[in-house]
N, C-alpha and C positions, 0 to 999 in steps of 0.2 A: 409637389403634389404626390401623394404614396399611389403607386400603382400594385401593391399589396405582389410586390413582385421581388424589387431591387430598389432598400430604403434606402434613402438618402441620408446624409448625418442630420440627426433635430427632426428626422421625420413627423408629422403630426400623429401616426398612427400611434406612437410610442417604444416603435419596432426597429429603427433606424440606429448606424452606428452612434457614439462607440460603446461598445461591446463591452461587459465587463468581463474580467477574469474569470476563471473558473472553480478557483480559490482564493481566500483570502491567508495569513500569516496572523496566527494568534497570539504564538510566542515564541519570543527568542531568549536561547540562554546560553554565556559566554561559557567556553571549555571551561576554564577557572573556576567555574561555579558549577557544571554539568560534572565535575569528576567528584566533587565534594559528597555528592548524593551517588555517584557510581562510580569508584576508583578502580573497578575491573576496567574503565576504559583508556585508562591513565597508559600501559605499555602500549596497548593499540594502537591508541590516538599518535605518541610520540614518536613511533617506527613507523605509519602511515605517513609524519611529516618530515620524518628522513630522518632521528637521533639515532646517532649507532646505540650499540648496548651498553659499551661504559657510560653513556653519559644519560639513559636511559635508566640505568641501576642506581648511579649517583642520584638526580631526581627521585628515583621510588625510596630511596634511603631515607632524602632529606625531607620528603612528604610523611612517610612514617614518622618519622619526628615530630611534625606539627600536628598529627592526630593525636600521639601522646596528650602534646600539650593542653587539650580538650580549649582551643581557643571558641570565641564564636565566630557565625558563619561568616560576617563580613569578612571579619581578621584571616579567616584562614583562604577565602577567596583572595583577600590582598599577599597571603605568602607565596599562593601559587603563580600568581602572576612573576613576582621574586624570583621564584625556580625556574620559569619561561624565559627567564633575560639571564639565566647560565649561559644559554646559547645564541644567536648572532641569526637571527632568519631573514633571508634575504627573498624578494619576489621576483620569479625569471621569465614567469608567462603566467596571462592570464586568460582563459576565455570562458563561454556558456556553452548550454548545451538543456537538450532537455532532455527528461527521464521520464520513461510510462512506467506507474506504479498500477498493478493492479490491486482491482475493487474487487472483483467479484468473476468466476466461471461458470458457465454455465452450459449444458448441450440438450439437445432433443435424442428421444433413446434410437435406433438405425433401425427406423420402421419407415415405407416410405408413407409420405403425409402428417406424420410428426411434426409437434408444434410446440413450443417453449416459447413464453414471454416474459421478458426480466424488467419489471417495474421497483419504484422505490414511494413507501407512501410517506406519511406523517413520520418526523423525527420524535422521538421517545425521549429525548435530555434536554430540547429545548436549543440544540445545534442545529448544524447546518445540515447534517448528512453522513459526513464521514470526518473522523481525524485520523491524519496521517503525522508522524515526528519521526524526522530525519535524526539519527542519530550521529554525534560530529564525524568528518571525515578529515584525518591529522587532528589537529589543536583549534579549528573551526569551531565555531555555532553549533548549538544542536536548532532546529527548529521545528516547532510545530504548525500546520496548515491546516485549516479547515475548508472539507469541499462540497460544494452547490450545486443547483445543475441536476437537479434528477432528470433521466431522458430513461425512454423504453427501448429495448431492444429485444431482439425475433432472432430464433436459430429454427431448422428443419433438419427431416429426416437424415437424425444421426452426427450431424453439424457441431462442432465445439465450440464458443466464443469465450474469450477474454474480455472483461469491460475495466478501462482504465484511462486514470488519468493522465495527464502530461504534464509537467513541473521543470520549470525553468529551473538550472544548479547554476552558480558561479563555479570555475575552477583557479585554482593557482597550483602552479609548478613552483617549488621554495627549494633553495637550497637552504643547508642549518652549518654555520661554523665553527668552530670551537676556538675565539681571537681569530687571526686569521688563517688556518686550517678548517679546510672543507672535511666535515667529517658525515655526511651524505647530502640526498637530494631525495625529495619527499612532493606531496599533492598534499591538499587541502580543500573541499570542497561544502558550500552549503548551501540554504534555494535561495534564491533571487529573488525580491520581492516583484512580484507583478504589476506590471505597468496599469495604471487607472485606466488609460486612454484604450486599451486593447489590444492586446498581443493577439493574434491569427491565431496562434498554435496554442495557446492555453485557456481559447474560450470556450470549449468543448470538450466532454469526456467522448474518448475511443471506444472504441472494439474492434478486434481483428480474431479473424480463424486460428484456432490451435488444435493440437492434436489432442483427442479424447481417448479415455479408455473406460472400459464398466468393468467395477469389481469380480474379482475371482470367485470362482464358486465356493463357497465356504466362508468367505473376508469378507468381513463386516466394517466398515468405516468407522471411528468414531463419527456419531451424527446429532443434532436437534430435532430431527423430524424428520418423517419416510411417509412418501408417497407409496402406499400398496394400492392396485389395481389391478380386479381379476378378470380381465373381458377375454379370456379366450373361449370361452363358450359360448363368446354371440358371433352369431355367422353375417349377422346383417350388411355390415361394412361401414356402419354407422358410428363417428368421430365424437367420442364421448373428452367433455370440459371438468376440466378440475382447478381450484384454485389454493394454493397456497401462502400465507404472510404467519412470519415471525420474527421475534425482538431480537432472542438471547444473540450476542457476537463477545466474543471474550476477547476480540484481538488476537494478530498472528505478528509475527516479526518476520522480516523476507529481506533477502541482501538480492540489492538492485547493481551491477556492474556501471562503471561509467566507461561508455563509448568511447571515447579515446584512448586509455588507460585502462591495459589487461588485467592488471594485477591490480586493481584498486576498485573496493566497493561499498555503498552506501547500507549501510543498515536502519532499514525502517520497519516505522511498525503502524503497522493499519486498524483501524478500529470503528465499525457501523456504528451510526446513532441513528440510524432509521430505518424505521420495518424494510422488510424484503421481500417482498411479493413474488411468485412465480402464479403465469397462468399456464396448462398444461389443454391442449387438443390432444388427445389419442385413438390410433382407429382400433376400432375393434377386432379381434381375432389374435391378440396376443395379453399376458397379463403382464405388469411391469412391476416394476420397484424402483424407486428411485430415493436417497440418501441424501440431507439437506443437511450440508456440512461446515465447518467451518471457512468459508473464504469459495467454496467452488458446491458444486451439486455431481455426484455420481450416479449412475446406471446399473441396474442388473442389464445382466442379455436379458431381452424378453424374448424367450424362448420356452414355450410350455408354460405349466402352471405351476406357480409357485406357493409355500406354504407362507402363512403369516409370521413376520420379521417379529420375534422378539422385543420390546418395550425397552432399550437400557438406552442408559446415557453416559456420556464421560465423566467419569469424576468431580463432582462440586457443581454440575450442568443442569438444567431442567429445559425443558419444551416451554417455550412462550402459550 
């Protein structure tokens, strides 16, 4: 029986475990096929899996070669596989782990009674919410995920949040040999697909406190949209509401560290498909400005009165 408290599994409310994921996996694509479209990742990938450089050089020779040859895609996916068994890769450890990828920053400006509200409305492409694609780490997977789960979250006077997600990674430790000569040792990492049944740690997106700063006096952010508010001429004390939503998101790329391994990290890249809504409380007796940017939101000081921000945009960008 649901005590609308603590479901049970199969609860009748509809509310009961198991829990699903918090994302799902859209797509996957083998390195062999992921360097064909991006051969800049071709020396990364193969020094992230431990090829020294002669044999790293030799590979980029014998690939240039098969571009020559203008084969098609399949063929030239099947050559580079050919060049992946020059070398001898062995697996010496393997484990998981997970990784918070942020979504979205956001703060309330250092007024006390300051209010920010981070909502997410209607998706605009007909997705889930957000894509994120891990780009490969060594000679791995690239993959892509899509993620669900809109939740609201609250910061105060002056307060910074992070909102992110968590993403299960597989890791391997590989040595590479050349016959049987070790000629290094290397990582390899890509995500994990998500259990149906319900992982603890992946069915919910985060937020945690970070440290905030508001723009320099004179530095202007690139932005989509600014909050101006002139209330320092009301003396009342009275907590004026503002609301913000907008589309445009162009995508950022961000390199995520993996937790165990200093020197080795994930390159991905984020990208909104669903409006962003901010709701704003502010008290009166100061006037603000706020910068509605790509991946996070920035602050003037609200100190004094400020003159009206300028209209521009980044380059190729418009305001929703």
């Amino acid at each position: 029986m649901c005590n609308a408290k603590k479901h049970s599994a199969g609860c009748s409310c509809g509310f009961g475990p198991p829990y699903p994921p918090i994302y799902r996996i859209s797509g996957v694509t083998e390195w062999s096929e992921e360097v064909t479209r991006h051969p800049e990742l071709i020396r990364r990938g193969l020094r992230e899996s431990g090829w020294d450089e002669r044999s790293i050089q030799t590979f980029a020779t014998r690939f240039a070669a098969l571009q020559r040859t203008a084969m098609p895609p399949s063929s030239m996916v099947g050559g580079i596989r050919e060049l992946l068994r020059m070398r001898k890769r062995v697996t010496e450890e393997t484990w998981t782990e997970v990784v918070d990828v942020p979504l979205y920053r956001f703060g309330a400006p250092p007024v006390q009674g300051a209010k920010v509200e981070y909502s997410e409305g209607d998706t605009f492409t007909g997705g889930s919410g957000w894509n994120v694609k891990f780009q490969p780490v060594g000679v791995s997977a690239s993959t892509t995920i899509e993620v669900s789960k809109s939740r609201t979250f609250v910061t105060t006077d002056g307060a910074h949040k992070q909102v992110y997600v968590p993403v299960m990674v597989h890791v391997r430790r590989v040595a590479i040999y050349d016959g049987d000569e070790l000629v290094g040792r290397g990582h390899e990492a890509e995500v994990a697909p998500p259990s149906e049944s319900g992982d603890p740690l992946l069915q919910k997106r985060g937020i945690r406190s970070v440290d905030g700063t508001t723009s320099a006096d004179g530095v202007t952010p690139e932005y989509y949209d600014i909050v101006d508010l002139a209330l320092a001429g009301d003396t009342s004390g009275a907590v004026h509401k503002e609301k913000r939503a907008w589309v445009t998101d162009v995508g950022r790329e961000i390199s995520l560290s993996l937790g165990k391994i200093a020197d080795v990290s994930a390159l991905v890249r984020v990208k909104r498909t669903r409006r962003l809504e901010l709701a704003f409380e502010l008290p009166a007796g100061h006037d603000y400005r706020a910068y509605l940017c790509d991946g996070y939101t920035q602050w003037d000081s609200p100190r004094g009165k400020i003159e009206k921000a300028p209209r521009t945009f980044p380059e190729g960008k418009t305001a929703a």
